[in-house]
C-alpha positions as CSV (number, residue, x, y, z in Angstrom):
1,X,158.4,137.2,72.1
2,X,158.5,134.2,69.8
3,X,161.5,132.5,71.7
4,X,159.3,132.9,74.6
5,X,156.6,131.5,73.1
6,X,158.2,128.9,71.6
7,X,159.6,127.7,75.4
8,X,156.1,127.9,76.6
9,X,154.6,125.6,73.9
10,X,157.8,123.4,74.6
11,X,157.1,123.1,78.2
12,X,153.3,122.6,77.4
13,X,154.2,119.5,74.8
14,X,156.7,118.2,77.4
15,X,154.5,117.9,80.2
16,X,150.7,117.2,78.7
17,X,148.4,115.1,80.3
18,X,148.3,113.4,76.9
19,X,150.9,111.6,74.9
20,X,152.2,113.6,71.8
21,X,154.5,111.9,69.1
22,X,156.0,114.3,66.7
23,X,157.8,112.4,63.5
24,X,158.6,113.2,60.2
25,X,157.0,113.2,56.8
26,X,158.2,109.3,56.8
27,X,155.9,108.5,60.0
28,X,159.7,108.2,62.0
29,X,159.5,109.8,65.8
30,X,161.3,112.5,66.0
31,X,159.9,113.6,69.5
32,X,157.3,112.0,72.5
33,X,157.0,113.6,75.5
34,X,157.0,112.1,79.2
35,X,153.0,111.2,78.9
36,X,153.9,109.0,75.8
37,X,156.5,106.9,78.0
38,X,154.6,106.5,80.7
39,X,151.5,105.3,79.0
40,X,152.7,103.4,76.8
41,X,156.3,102.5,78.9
42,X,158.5,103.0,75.8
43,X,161.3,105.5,76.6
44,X,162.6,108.4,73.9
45,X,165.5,106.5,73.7
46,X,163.9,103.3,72.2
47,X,161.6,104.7,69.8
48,X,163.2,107.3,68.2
49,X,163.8,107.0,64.8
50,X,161.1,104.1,64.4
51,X,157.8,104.3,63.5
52,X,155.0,103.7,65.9
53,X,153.8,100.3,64.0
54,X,157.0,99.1,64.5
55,X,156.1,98.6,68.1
56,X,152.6,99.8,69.1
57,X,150.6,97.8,66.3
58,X,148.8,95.7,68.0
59,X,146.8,91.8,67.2
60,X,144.0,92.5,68.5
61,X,143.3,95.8,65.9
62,X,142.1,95.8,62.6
63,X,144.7,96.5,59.9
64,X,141.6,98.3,57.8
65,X,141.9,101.1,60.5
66,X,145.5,102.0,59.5
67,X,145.0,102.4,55.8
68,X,142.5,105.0,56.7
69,X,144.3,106.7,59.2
70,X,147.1,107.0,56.4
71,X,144.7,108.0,53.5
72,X,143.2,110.8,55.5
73,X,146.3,112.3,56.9
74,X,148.2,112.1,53.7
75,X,145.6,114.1,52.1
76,X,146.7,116.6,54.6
77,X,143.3,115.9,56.4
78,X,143.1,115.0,60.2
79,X,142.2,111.3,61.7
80,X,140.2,110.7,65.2
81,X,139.4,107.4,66.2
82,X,140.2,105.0,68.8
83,X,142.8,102.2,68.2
84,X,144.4,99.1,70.0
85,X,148.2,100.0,71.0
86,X,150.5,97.3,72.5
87,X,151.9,98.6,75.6
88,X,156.1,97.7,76.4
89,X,154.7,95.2,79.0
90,X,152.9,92.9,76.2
91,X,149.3,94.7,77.1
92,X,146.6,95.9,74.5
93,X,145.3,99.5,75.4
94,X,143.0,101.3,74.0
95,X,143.6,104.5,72.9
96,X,142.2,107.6,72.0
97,X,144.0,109.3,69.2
98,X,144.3,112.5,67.0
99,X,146.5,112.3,64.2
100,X,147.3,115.6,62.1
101,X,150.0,116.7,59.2
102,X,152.2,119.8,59.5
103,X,152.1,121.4,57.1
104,X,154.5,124.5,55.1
105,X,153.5,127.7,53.3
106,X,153.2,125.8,50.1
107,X,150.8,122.9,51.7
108,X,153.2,120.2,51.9
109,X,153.3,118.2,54.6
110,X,156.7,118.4,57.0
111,X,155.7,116.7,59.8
112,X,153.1,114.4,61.3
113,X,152.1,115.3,64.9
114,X,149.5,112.7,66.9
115,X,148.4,113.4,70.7
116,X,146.4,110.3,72.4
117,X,145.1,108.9,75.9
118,X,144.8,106.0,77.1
119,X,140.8,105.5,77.6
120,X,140.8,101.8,78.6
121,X,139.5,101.9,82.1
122,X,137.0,104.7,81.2
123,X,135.6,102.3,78.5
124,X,135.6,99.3,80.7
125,X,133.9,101.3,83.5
126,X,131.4,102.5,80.7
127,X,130.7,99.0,79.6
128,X,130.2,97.7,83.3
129,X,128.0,100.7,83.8
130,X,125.6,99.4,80.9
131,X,126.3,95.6,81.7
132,X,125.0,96.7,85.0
133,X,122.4,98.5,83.4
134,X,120.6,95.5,81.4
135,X,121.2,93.2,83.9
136,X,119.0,95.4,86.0
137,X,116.7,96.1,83.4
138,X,116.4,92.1,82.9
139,X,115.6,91.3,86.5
140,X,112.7,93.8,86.3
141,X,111.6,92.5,83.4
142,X,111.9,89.0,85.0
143,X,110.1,90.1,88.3
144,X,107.2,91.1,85.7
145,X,107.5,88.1,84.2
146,X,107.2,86.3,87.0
147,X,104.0,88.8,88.6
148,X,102.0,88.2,85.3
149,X,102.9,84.2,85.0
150,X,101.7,84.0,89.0
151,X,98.2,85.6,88.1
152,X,97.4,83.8,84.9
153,X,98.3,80.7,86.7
154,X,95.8,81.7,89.6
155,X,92.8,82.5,86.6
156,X,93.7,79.0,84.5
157,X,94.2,77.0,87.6
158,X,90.7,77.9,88.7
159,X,89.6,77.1,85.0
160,X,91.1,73.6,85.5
161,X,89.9,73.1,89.3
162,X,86.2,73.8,87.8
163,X,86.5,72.1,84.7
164,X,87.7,68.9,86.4
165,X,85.7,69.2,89.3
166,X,82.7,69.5,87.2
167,X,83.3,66.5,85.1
168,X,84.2,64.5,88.6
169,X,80.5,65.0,89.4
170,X,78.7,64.0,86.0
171,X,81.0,61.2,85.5
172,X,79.0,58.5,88.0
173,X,75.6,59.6,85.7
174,X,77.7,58.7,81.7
175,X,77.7,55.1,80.6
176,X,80.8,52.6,81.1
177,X,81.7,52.8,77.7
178,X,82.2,56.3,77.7
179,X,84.3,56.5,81.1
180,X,87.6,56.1,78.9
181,X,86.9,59.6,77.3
182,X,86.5,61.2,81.1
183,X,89.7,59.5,82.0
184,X,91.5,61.1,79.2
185,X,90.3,64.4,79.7
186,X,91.1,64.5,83.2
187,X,95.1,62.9,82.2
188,X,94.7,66.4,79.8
189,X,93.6,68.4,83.0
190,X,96.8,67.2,85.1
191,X,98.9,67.9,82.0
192,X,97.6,71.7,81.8
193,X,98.5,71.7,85.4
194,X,101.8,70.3,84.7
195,X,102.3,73.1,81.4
196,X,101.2,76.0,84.5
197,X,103.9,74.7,87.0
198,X,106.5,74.9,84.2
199,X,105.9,78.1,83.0
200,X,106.1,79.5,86.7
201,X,109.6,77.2,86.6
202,X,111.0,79.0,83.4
203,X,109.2,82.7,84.6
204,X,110.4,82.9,88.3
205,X,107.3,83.6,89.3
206,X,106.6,80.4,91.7
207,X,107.4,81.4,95.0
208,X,109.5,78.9,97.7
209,X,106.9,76.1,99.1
210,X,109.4,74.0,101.7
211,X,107.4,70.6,102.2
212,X,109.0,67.2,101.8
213,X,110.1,66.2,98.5
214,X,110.8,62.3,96.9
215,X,113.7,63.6,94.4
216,X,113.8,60.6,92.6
217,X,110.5,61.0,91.7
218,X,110.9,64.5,90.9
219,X,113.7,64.2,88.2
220,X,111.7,61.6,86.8
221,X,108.6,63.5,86.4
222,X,110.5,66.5,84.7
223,X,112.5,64.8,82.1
224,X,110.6,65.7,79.4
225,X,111.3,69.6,80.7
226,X,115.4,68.3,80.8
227,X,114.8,67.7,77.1
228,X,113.7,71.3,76.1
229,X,117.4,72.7,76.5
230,X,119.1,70.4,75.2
231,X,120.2,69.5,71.9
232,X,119.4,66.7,69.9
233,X,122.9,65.8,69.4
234,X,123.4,65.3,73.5
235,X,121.9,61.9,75.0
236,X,120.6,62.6,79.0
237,X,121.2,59.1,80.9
238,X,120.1,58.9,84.5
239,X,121.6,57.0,87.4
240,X,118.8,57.0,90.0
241,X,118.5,55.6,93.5
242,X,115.2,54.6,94.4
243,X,114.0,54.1,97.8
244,X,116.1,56.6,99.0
245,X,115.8,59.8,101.3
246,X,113.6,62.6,100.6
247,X,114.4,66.6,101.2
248,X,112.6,69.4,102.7
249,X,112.6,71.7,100.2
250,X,110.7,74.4,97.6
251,X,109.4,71.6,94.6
252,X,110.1,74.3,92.2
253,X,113.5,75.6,93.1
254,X,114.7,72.0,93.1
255,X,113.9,72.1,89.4
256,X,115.5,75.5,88.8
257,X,118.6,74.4,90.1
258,X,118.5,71.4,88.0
259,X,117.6,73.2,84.9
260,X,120.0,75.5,85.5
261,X,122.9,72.7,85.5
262,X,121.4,70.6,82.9
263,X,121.7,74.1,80.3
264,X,124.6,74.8,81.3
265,X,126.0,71.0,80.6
266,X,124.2,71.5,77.0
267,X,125.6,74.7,76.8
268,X,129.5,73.5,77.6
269,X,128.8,70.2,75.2
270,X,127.4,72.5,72.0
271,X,127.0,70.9,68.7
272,X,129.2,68.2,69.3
273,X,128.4,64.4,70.6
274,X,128.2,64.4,74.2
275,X,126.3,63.1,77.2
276,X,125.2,64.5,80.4
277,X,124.8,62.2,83.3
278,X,122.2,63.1,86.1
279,X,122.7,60.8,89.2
280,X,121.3,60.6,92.8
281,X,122.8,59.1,95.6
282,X,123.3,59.2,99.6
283,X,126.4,61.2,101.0
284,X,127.6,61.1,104.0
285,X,129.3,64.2,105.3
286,X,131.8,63.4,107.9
287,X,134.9,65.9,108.9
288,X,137.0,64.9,105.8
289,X,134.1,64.9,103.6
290,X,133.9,68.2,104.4
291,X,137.2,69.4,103.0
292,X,136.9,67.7,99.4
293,X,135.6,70.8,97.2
294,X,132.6,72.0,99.0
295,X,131.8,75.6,99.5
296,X,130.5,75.5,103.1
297,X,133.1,73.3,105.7
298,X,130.7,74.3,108.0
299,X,128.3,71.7,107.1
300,X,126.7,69.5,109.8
301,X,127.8,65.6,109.8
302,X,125.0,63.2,109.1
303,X,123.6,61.9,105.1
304,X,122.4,64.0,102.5
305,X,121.2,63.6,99.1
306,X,123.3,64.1,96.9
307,X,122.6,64.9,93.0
308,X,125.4,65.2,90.4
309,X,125.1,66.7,87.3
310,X,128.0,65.8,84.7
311,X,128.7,66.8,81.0
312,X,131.8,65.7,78.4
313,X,131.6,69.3,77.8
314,X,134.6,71.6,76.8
315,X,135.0,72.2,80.9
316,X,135.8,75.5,83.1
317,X,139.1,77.1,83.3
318,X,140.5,77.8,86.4
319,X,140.0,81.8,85.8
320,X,136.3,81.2,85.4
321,X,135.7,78.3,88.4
322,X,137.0,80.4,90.8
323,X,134.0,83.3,90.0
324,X,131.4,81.0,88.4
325,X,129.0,81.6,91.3
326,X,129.5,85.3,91.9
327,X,126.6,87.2,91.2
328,X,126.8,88.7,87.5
329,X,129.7,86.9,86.5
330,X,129.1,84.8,83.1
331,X,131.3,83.9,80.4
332,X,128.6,83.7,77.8
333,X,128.4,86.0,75.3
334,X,124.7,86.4,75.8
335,X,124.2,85.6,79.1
336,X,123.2,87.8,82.3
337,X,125.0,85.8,84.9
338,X,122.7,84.8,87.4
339,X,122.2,81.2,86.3
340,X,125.1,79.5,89.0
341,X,124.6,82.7,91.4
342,X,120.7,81.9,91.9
343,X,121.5,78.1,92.0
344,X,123.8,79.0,95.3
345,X,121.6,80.8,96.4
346,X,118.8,78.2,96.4
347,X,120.9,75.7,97.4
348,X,122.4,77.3,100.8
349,X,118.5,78.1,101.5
350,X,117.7,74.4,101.7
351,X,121.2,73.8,104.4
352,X,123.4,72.5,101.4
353,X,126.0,72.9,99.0
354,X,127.9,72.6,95.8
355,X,131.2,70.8,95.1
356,X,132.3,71.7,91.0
357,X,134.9,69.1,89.6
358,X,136.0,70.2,85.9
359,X,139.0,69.7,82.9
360,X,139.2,71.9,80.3
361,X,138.2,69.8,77.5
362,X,137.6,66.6,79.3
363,X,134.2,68.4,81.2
364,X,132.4,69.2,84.3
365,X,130.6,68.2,87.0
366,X,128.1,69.4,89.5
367,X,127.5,68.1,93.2
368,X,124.6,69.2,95.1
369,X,124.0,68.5,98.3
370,X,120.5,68.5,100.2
371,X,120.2,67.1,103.9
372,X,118.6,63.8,103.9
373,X,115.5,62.8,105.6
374,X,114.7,59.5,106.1
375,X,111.2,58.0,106.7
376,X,110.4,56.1,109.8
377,X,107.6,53.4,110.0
378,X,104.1,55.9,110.7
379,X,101.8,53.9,114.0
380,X,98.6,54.8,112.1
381,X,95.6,56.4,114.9
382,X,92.7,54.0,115.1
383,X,89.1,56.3,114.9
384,X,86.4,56.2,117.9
385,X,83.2,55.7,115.8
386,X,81.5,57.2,119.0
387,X,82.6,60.5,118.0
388,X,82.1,60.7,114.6
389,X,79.2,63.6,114.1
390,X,75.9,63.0,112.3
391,X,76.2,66.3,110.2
392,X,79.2,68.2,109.1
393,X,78.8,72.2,108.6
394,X,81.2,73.5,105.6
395,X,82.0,77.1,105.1
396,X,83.0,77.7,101.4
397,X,84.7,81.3,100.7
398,X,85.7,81.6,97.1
399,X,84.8,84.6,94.9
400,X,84.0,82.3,91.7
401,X,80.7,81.3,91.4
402,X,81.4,77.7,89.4
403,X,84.5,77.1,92.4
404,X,81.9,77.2,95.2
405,X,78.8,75.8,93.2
406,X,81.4,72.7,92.3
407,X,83.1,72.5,95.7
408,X,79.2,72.6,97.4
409,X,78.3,69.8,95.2
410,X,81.3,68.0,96.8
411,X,80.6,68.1,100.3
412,X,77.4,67.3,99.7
413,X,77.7,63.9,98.2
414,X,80.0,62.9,101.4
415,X,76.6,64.6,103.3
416,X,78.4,67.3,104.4
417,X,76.2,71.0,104.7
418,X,77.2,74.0,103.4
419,X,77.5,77.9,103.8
420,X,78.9,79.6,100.8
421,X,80.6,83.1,101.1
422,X,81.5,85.0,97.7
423,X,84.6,86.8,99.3
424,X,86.5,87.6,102.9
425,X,84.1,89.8,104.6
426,X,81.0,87.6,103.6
427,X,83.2,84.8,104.9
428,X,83.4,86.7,108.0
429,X,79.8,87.9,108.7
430,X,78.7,84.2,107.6
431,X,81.1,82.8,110.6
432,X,80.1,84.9,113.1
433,X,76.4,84.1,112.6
434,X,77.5,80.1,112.7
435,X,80.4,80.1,114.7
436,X,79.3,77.4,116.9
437,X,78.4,75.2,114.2
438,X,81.3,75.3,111.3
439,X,83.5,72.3,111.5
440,X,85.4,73.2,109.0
441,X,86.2,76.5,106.7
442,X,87.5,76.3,103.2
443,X,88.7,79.4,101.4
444,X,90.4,81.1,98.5
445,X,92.8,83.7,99.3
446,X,92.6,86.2,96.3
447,X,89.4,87.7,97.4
448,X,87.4,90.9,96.4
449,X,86.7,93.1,99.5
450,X,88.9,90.9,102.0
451,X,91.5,88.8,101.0
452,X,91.3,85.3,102.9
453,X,94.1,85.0,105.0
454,X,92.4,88.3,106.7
455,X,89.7,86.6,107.5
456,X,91.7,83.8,108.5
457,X,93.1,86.0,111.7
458,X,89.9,87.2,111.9
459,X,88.4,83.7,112.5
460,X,91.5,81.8,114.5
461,X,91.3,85.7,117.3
462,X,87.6,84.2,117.6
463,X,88.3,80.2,117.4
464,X,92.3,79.6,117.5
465,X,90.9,75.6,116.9
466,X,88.9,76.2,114.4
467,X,89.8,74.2,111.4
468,X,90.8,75.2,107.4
469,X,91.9,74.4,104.3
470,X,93.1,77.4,102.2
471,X,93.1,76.6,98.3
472,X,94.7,79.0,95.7
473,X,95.9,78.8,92.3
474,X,98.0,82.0,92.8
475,X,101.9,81.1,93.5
476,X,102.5,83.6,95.6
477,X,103.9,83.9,99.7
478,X,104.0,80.4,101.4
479,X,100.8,80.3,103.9
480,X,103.9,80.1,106.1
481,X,104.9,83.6,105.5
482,X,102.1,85.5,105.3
483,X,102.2,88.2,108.0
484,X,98.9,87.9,109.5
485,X,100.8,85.4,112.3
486,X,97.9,82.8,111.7
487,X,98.3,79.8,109.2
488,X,95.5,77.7,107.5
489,X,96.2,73.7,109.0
490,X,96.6,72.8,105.6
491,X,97.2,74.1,101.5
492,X,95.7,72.8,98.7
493,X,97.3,74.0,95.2
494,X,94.4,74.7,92.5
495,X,94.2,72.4,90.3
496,X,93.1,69.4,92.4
497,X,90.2,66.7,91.7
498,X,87.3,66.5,94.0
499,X,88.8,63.2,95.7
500,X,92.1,65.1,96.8
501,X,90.2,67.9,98.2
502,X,87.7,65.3,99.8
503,X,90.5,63.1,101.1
504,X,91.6,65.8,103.2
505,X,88.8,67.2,104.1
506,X,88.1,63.8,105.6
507,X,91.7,63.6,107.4
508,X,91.3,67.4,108.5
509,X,88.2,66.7,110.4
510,X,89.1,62.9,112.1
511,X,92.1,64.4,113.8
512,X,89.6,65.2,116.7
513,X,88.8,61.7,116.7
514,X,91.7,59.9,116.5
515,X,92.5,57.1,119.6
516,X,96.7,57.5,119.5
């Protein structure tokens, strides 16, 4: 019976799933079984009669490990743990190990026995399971982010529109000598404005607004944002062409995708000394053109603007440049990987692409293209005087009290008259009573009761001529994409000064009597 059992527990040891190693008191191996070769691609043959440091210690484990490993099993105590082997074919696995001493009737110890796995995919699969994990977790968060930002924009943008527009209408009453004060609160007023539209550019929560865009102008207004990732030690110089072709584009995606690159230029340069380079220019995309580098070859001939973004940085290896857009991919230690993934993404939304030039150690640099518009000379419409009317009729919808009571006071220094609404379906019952005699309607669209772009449809199924001017402070949906089908003629962004909102009030309403 013990033969027997003896030839079962052979044939167990011989053909376990797991790799055993039997070796003597001296740590020599005496015995490995089939597993043991094929995991770790050492035959019998070559290890017997070594020890298993002598060929499976590997670099990338710490020594420390060992010492306990030893100082347990030699006290005739098992070890567990997991441990770096190097595999025949140059490879660090990791492993999954048991080491135990045989021991004799007298509690010596004979033999050593250990019986491992290899666990590396299970751990990597683990690790991409809770990679995957926090990167989901951070795009909720950021999506939250981004929800919250988009209403505390909407409240403090009010703040501003009535704060300004309040100081607009006392300013004519104040002495001269006290205009300068006025003047600096309102530069204060744009700068709040500016702080908002930042923190929906750092939060995500600005949605896409495609209108045409003066780049050089752009980059020029957000250098003082370029400055907040980068380093003190790194000097940003600027190559602009001015003059040139503007974009149709989202204002602040075009200054996410240029954050993006600029952090990632600091990022690549670090502590040391470097420059990054930001430069605008025209490109011309021809057939070759569209061969050198780009991402799309399916790009249509004609001009584009083209902004490059370079850094004497320590560069991208040629591992990484081939993945540095996929979606998760990052070779930070910290990072989430969406950085270059969203700046594609963005990008290819507007019709362009990206062309990525870089040397390890020498650096990198980023092309981005945009299609080009260029302006033509305007014929500017002369205005028949004999169809200017007397008396213009204002409808103002806005749930805030000080916004309509500001916005009144407006229209009626340019001797406009006015019907105020406190939400939608006031709006809507004060239209229908008037209908005949609005000229214009001006409304918010975060409404109590009914939201304004509801009453919008409402109004345009009644008048489809009927003209408005939506104003918001909340970044959320374009007018554009709002599913109601109808679309305000034009949006004004809260905060604005009574002399932008007049200005096109006045434009608005002269269409009608233009002489083209």
């Amino acid at each position: 019976m013990d033969q027997h059992l003896d030839t079962i527990l052979s044939t167990v040891v011989k053909w376990a799933g797991d790799a055993i190693e039997l070796a003597g008191k001296d740590a020599r191996l005496i015995y490995v079984n089939a597993s043991f070769e094929k995991m770790t691609g050492f035959s019998s043959k070559e290890v017997i009669g070594k020890t298993p440091a002598q060929f499976l210690r590997s670099t990338r484990q710490n020594p420390q490990i060992y010492d306990e490993m030893w100082l347990s099993v030699s006290s005739g105590k098992p070890w567990s743990g997991q441990i770096f082997r190097k595999c025949k074919n140059g490879e660090d696995r990791l492993f999954e190990i048991t080491v135990a001493p045989v021991l004799n009737e007298q509690k010596a110890i004979t033999n050593f026995v250990a019986i491992s796995r290899d666990v590396t995919e299970r751990i990597l699969e683990e690790k991409r399971k809770l990679e995957l994990t926090e990167q989901v977790a951070f795009l909720q968060k950021q999506e939250s982010l981004g929800l919250m930002a988009g209403r505390f924009a909407h409240d403090f943008n009010n703040l501003l529109t009535i704060i300004g527009g309040s100081m607009d209408l006392v300013r004519h009453e104040v002495p001269q000598a006290s205009q300068t004060y006025f003047s600096d609160a309102f530069s204060a007023i744009h700068r709040a404005g500016d702080l908002i539209q930042q923190m929906l550019l750092f939060s995500g929560g600005k949605k896409p607004e495609k209108q045409e865009l003066d780049p050089t102008a752009l980059i020029e207004s957000m250098q003082p944002l370029f400055k907040v990732p980068v380093g003190k030690n790194i000097r940003i110089s600027y190559n602009m062409i001015h003059d040139g072709p503007k974009i149709k584009g989202d204002q602040t995606q075009f200054g996410q995708v240029l954050l993006n690159l600029i952090t990632n230029a600091s990022e690549a340069i670090g502590d040391n000394l470097g420059t990054i380079t930001l430069k605008t220019d025209v490109y011309e995309m021809n057939t070759t053109a569209a061969s050198k580098g780009f991402h799309n070859n399916n790009l249509p001939q004609g001009s584009y603007l083209a902004v490059t973004v370079k850094d004497s940085g320590c560069g991208i290896s040629k591992e990484a440049l081939s993945r540095i857009f996929d979606p998760f991919y990052t070779s930070k230690q910290l990072g989430h990987g969406l950085g270059l993934s969203s700046v594609m993404g963005i990008v290819k939304s507007h019709g362009g692409d990206i062309r990525v030039k870089s040397s390890q150690g020498v650096g990198t640099e980023f092309t981005v293209l945009f299609p080009a518009i260029f302006q033509e000379e305007e014929c500017k419409p002369m205005l028949d005087p004999q169809n200017k009317k007397a008396k213009t009729l204002v409808l103002v919808v806005d749930d805030d009290r000080l916004i309509r009571r500001m916005l009144t006071a407006s229209l009626n220094r340019l001797s406009m008259e006015t019907i105020e609404a406190e939400d939608g379906l006031h709006g809507w019952e004060c239209y229908q009573e008037n209908a005949e005699k609005i000229d214009l309607v001006i409304f918010d669209q975060m409404m109590p009761r009914m939201k304004g772009m509801e009453m919008l449809a409402l109004i345009r199924d009644k008048n489809p001529r009927q003209k408005t001017i939506l104003i918001s402070g909340f970044r959320g949906k374009h007018p554009s994409e709002w599913e109601t089908g109808h679309k305000p003629d034009i949006f004004v962004a809260k905060p604005f000064s009574p002399q932008e909102l007049m200005s096109t009030v006045n434009n608005l309403l002269a269409r009608d009597q233009m002489v083209i």
